[in-house]
C-alpha positions in Angstrom: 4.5 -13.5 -23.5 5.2 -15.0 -20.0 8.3 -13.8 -19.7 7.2 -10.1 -20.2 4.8 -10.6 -17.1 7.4 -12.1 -15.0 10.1 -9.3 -15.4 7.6 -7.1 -13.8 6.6 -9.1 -11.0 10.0 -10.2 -10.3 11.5 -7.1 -10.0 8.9 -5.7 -7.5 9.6 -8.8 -5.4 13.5 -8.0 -5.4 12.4 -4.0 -4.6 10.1 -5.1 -1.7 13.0 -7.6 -0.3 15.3 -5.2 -0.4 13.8 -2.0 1.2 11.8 -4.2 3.6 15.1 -5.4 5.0 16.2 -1.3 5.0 13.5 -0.5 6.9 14.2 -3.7 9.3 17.6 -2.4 10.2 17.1 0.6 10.2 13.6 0.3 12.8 15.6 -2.1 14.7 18.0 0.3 15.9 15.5 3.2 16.5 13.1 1.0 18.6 16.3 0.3 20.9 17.0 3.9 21.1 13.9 5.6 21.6 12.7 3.0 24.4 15.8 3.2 26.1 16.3 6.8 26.2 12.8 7.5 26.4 12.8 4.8 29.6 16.0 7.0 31.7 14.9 10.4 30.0 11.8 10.6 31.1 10.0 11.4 28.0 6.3 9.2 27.5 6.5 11.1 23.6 9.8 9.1 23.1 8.4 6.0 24.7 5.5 6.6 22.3 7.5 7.0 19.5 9.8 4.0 19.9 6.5 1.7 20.4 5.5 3.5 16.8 9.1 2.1 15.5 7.9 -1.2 17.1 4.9 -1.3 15.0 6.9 -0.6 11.7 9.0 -3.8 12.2 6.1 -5.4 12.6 4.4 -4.4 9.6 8.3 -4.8 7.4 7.9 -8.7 8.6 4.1 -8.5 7.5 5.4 -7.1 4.3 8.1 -9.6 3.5 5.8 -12.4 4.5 3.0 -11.3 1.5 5.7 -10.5 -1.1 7.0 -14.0 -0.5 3.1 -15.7 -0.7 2.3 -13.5 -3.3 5.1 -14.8 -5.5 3.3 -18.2 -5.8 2.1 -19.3 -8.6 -1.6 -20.3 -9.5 -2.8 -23.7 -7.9 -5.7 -25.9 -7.8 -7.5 -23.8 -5.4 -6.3 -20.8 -6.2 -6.9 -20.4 -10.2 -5.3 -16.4 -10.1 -2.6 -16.7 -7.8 -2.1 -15.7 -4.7 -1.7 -11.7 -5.6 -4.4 -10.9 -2.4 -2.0 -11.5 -0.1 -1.0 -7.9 -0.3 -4.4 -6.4 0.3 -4.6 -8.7 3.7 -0.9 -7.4 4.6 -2.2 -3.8 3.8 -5.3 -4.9 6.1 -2.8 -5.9 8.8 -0.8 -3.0 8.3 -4.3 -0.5 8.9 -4.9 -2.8 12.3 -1.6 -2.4 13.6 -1.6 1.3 13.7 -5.0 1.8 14.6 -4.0 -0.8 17.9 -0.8 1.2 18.2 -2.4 4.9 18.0 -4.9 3.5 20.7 -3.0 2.3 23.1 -0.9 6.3 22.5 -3.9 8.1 23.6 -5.1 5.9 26.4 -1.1 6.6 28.0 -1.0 10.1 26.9 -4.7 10.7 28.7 -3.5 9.1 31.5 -0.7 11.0 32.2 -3.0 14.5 31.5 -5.1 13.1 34.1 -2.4 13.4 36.3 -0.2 15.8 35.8 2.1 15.5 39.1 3.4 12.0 37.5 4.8 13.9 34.3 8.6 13.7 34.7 11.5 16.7 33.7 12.7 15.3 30.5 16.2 14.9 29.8 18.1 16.4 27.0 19.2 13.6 25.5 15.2 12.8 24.4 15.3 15.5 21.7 18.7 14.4 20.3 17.1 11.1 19.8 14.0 12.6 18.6 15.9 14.2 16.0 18.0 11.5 14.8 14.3 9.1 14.4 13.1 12.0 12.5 16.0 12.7 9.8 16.1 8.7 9.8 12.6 8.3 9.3 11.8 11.5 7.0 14.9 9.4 4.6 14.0 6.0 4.9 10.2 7.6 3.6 11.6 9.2 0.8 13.9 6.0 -0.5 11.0 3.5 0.2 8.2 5.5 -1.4 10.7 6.1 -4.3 11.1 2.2 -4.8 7.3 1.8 -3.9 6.5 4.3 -6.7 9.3 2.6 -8.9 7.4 -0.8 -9.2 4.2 0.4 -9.0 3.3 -1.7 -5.5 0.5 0.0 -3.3 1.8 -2.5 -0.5 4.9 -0.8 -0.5 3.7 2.6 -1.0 1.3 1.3 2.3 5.0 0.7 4.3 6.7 4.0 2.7 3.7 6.4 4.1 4.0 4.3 7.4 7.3 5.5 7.5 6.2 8.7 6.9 4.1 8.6 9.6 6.9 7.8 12.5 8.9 11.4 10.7 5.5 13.4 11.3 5.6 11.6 14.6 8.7 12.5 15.5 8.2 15.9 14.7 5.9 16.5 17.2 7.8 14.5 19.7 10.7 16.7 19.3 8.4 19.9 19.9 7.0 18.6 22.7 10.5 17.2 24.5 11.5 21.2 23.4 8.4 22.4 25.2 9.0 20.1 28.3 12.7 21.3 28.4 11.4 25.0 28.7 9.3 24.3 31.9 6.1 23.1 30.1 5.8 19.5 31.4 2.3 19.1 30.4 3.6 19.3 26.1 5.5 16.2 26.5 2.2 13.5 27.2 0.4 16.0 24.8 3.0 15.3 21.8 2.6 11.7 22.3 -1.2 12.1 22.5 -0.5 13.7 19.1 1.1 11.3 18.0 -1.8 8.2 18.5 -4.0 10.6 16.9 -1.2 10.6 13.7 -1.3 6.4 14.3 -5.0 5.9 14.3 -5.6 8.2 11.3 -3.4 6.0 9.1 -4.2 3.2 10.3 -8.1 4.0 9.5 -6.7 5.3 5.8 -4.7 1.6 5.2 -7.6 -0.2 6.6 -10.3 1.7 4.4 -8.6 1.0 0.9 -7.5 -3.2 1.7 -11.1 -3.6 2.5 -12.3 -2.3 -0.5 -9.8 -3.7 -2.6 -10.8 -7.0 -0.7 -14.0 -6.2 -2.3 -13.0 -6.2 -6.1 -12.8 -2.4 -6.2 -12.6 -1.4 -9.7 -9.1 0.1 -10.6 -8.5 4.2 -10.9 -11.0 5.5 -13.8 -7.7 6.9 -15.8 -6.3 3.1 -16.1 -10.1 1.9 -16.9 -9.8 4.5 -19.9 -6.3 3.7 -21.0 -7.2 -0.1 -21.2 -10.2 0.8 -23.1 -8.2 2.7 -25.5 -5.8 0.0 -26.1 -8.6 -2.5 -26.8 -10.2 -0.4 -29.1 -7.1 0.5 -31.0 -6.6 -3.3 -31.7 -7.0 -4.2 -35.4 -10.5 -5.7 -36.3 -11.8 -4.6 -32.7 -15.5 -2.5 -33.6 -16.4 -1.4 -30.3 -16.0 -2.0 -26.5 -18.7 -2.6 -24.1 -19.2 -4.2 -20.3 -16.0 -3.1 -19.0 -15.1 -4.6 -16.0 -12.1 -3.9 -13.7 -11.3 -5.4 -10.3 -8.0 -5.1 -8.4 -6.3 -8.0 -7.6 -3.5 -6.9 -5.5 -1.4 -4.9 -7.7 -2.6 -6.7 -10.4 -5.7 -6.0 -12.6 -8.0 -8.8 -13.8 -10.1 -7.1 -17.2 -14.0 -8.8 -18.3 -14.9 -6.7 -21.5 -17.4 -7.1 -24.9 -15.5 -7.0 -27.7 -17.5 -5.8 -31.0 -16.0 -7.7 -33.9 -17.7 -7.9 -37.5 -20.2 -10.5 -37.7 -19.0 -11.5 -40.6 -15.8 -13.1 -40.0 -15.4 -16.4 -39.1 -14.8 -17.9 -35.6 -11.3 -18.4 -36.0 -11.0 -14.6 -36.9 -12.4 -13.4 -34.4 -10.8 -15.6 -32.0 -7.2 -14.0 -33.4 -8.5 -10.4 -32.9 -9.8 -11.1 -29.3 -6.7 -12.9 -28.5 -4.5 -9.9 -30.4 -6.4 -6.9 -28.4 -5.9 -9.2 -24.9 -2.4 -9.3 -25.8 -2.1 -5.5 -26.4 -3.5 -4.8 -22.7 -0.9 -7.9 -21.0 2.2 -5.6 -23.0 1.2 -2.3 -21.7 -0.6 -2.9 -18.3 -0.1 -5.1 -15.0 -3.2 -7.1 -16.1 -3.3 -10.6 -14.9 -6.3 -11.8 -17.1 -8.3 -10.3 -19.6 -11.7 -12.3 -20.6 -13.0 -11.3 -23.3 -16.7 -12.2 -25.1 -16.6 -11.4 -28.9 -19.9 -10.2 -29.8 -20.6 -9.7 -33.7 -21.1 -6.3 -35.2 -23.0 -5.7 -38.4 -22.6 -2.1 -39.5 -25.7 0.1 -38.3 -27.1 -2.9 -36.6 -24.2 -3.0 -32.9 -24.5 -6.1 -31.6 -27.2 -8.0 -33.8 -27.4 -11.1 -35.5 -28.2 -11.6 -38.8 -31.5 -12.4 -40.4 -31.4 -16.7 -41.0 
């Protein structure tokens, strides 16, 4: 049985390894670019966008950090692992684009403000812009793929991040085209655009680890399909107080389980321990506690007379 719930986790820690260190690369040599050329192009949008690179190789390190503490196994004072490491690097992910996205739109205003300090961009910004935005828009599409692959909302979390920088980009490129054609101002409005892009996220990432930092119960459609299983178990009568809270990408399951009354303890114990089973095969379910509570039929859930 332990060996089924290892396979899992151990192949979303390879998949996070691996297309962390992707992304890693990958951002590495963007960031480089896009400050640089932003820097002798003229273009605060590039600049912008390069500081949004910044903040995804930031977040890969936060990322490869958790899946490593998150690995650990259950200690003395922490009985269920160490599986909320995730939420808090989805946390830190939500906090370091809404700091990034702020900092955009206090430059981009800035520069609006003043409109004589907005420089003719070179044409070698939008060549960059384009190569962070096919790099970006494919480094989205093979990380959510992995992400979606292993079933990890912290790496889903880093794929949309990704996603992010190519919508970025986007509008980086629009505005470099616009400044190129004589309209200055479009250049600190893209990267205005762009914090507002940042800060969004960032508010979306910080919304959901909070709540899941708050034992959010897990997606109603899961709830259902656990209760299914449960109550397809042999011997199992009826299902009642449900619980569901998220513990990373884990699940930890409290539930009633009805069970005739007239068995004996041992009995009942095997069914319990059979229907628990059934949900650990089919579901990333850390625990399930279960409470057996005899069932006499057309009196649920009453003793009998002494």
């Amino acid at each position: 049985m332990v060996e089924e719930k290892d396979d899992p986790s151990n192949e979303r820690y390879q998949a996070a390894q691996k297309s962390s260190w992707v992304s890693v690369v990958i951002n590495c040599f963007l960031t480089v670019c896009q400050v640089i050329t932003g820097i002798f192009s003229g273009s605060q949008a590039l600049i912008a966008d390069g500081i949004h690179s910044l903040s995804d190789l930031l977040s890969d390190f936060v990322v490869l950090i958790a899946n490593t503490k998150s690995k650990k196994a259950p200690d003395e004072d922490h009985h269920y692992g160490h599986h909320r490491y995730e939420n808090g690097a989805s946390l830190i992910l939500g906090t370091i684009l809404l700091l990034v996205g702020v900092g955009m739109l206090w430059a981009a205003i800035g520069k609006i403000h003043r409109p004589e300090s907005i420089a003719q961009v070179h044409v070698s910004a939008l060549f960059v812009a384009v190569l962070t935005l096919i790099s970006k828009e494919l480094l989205f599409r093979y990380m959510l793929a992995v992400a979606n692959r292993v079933k990890s909302g912290m790496l889903v979390a880093n794929a949309w991040h990704a996603r992010s920088d190519a919508a970025s980009s986007l509008v980086v490129a629009l505005g470099i085209i616009g400044n190129l054609l004589g309209f200055k101002f479009l250049d600190p409005v893209a990267a205005l655009i762009v914090g507002l892009i940042v800060i969004k996220m960032g508010y979306h990432f910080t919304y959901n680890a909070l709540h899941d930092l708050m034992d959010r119960s897990v997606d109603s459609d899961i709830e259902q399909q656990i209760r299914t299983t449960l109550l397809s178990s042999e011997g199992v009568r009826g299902v009642h107080d449900m619980k569901t809270r998220k513990m990373g990408d884990a699940i930890i399951v409290d539930v009633h389980l009805d069970i005739d009354g007239h068995l004996s303890v041992q009995q009942g114990h095997d069914i319990a321990l059979a229907a628990r089973n059934n949900v650990l095969k089919k579901f990333n379910v850390l625990n399930v506690m279960t409470h057996v509570d005899p069932y006499y039929q057309g009196e649920q859930n009453q003793t009998p007379p002494v």
